[in-house]
Residue, then its C-alpha position, 0 to 999 in steps of 0.5 A: x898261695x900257688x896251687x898245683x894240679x897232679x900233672x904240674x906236681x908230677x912234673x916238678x916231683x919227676x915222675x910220672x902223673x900216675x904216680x902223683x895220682x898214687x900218692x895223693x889217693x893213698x894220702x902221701x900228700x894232701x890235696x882238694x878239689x877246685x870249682x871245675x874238680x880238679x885235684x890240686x896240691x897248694x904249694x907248701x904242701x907240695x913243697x914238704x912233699x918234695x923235700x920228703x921225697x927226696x930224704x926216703x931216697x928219691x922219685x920211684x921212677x927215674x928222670x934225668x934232669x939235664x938238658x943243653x942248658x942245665x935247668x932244673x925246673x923244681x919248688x921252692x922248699x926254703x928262703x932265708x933272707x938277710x939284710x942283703x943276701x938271701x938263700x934260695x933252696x929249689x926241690x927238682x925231683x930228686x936234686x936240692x939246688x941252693x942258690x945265694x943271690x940278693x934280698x932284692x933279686x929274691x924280692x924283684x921275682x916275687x920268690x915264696x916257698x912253694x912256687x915254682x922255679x927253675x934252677x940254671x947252672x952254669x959252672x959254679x953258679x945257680x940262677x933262679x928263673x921265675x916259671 
């Protein structure tokens, strides 16, 4: 499973690395020390977190999540798959993004929950870009 440091979950969670540093010492989201003493957040658990956070109303500091290209870099939260189509869920600070794509698409990219992703809009379509 894909581990996370403070300041790549920050990123993903769309706020800043203090506060993601806030949140782990006040216990909002469970972390433990690698071999050179970094503080890591597994995947899932970050995963859950985000999903969290964004149900109680959102990151605490703002962050636009726009660009000229429309993506939104975030976790994975949930894949379902079926015999041929699978749906892909992408936590992006506060945005929940939901794409439909193939059982293959979703195997060829190696997709698991908590694994970082970015989301590319473009009209009406969701692609899924592995990080």
């Amino acid at each position: 499973m894909q581990s996370y440091t403070i300041g790549q979950a920050a990123r993903l969670l769309g706020v800043s690395p203090d506060t993601a540093r806030r949140w782990a010492d006040a216990g909002r989201v469970t972390t433990h020390r690698d071999e050179g003493g970094r503080r890591l957040i597994e995947g899932h658990d970050l995963a859950a977190f985000s999903v969290e956070l964004a149900k109680a109303g959102g990151a605490e500091e703002e962050t636009p999540y726009t660009s000229v290209r429309n993506a939104f870099p975030g976790i994975v939260t949930a894949i379902k798959l079926g015999d041929v189509a699978a749906q892909v869920e992408i936590q992006a600070g506060p945005h929940r993004l939901v794409s439909l794509l193939t059982r293959e698409a979703v195997e060829e990219l190696g997709l698991e929950v908590g694994m970082e992703a970015t989301a590319r809009v473009k009209s009406t379509n969701v692609h899924i870009d592995r990080v």
